[in-house]
N, C-alpha and C positions, 0 to 999 in steps of 0.2 A: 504494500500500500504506500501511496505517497504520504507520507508525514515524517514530520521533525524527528522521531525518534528512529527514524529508518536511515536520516541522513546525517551523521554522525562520522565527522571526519579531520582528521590528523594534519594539520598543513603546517610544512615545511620549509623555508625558505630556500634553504640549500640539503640534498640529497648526502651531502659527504656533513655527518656530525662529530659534534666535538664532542668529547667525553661528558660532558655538563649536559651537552644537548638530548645525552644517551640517559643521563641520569633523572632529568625532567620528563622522560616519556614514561619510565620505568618507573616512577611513583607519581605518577599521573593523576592514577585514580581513579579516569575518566569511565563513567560509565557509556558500557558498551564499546569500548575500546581497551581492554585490560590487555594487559600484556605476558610474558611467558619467556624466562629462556630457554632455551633447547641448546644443548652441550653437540660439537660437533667434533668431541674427543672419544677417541675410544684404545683399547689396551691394545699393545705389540700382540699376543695372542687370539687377536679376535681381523677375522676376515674383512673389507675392505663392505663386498657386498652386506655382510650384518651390520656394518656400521651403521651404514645408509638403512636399513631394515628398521635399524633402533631409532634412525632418524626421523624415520615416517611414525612410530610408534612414539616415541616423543612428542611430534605435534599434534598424532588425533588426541592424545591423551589434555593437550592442552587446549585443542579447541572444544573438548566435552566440557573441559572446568571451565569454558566461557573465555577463552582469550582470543581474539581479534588480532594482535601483534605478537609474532612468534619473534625472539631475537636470540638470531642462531651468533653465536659464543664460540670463539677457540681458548678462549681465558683457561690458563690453568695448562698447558703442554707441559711436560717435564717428562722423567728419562722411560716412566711406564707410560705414559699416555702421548696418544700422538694424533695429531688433527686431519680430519676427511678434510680436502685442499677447498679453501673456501668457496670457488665456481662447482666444482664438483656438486657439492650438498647445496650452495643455491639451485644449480639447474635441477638435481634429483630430486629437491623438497618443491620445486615450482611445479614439474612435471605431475611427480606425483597427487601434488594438489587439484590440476588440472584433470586428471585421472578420475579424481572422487570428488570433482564437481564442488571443491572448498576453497578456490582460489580468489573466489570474488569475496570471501567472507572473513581472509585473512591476508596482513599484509608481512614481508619479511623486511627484518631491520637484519644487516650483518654487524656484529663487530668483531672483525676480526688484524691481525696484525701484516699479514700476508700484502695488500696493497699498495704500490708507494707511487706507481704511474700512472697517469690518463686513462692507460688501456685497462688496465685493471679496472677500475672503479668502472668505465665504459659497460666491461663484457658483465662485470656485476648488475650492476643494473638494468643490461637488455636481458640478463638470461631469468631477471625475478625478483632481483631486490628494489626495496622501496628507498631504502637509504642506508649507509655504511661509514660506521663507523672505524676509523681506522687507526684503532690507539699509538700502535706499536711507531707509526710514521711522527704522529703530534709530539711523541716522548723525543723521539727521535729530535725536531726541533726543538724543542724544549730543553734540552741536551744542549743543542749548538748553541743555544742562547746564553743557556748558562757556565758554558767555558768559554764565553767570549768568542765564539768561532763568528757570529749572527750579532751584527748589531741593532738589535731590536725589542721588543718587547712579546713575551712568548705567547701570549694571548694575538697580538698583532701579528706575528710572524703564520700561527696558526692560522687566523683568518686568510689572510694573504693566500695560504698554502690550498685551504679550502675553493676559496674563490680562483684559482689558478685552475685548481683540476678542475671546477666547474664550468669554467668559458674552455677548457679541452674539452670536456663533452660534448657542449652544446656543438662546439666544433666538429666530432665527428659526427656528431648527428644530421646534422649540416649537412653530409657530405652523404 
């Protein structure tokens, strides 16, 4: 039905977020837009195919509990856990959404540490994510700033860094 509580939605200025911007959606609150992480880790002795298995099983399991935003997670890799490559499980968890007819009822947030180019964030985004959070690259600046490498301010550098990869997007999209 057309009404206000059918149209209920999340707007974003920039698609590439900053860790603050991750933590604002993530205690939100918003009803009808809750959110959910889903872990895209899994152990050295476990198959690549049950990863992505436990991946699909992770998000029905979050959209029964009512979550709307699934935010798929590489947080936490160390020397027993090792991460499904972050296109991989976007494109597996979009497909299969599409699959079971849930893709228009949920959206994917990555945060993952893997992206630091254009292209990257690009093929994120065409293959299913809504926006990507890319810690590992912000620390990274944050980093340069704070040994002097960056003369700037690390919040500004951030932006800067954000708004960069987002006029390459637009650019290949362009094209």
């Amino acid at each position: 039905k057309e009404e206000e509580a059918n149209c209920r939605v999340l707007k974003v200025e920039n698609p590439i977020l900053t860790s603050l911007d991750l933590m604002k959606i993530r205690d939100s609150h918003i009803e009808g837009l809750q959110t959910a992480d889903i872990s895209m880790l899994y152990t050295k002795d476990t198959s690549l195919a049950d990863a992505i298995s436990n991946l699909y099983a992770q998000a029905d399991a979050a959209h029964d509990a009512g979550a709307a935003i699934l935010i798929l997670t590489d947080r936490g890799v160390d020397h027993d856990h090792l991460a499904i490559p972050s296109l991989l499980a976007v494109a597996a968890l979009e497909t299969y959404l599409v699959r079971t007819r849930k893709n228009t009822a949920i959206s994917l947030i990555i945060e993952t540490a893997e992206p630091c180019e254009v292209h990257h964030f690009a093929t994120l985004l065409g293959f299913g994510a809504s926006a990507v959070n890319p810690y590992l690259a912000h620390e990274g600046i944050k980093y340069l700033v704070s040994s002097h490498m960056l003369d700037k301010d690390p919040y500004a550098a951030i932006d800067d860094y954000n708004k960069a990869v987002l006029n390459g997007i637009v650019k290949i999209a362009a094209k």
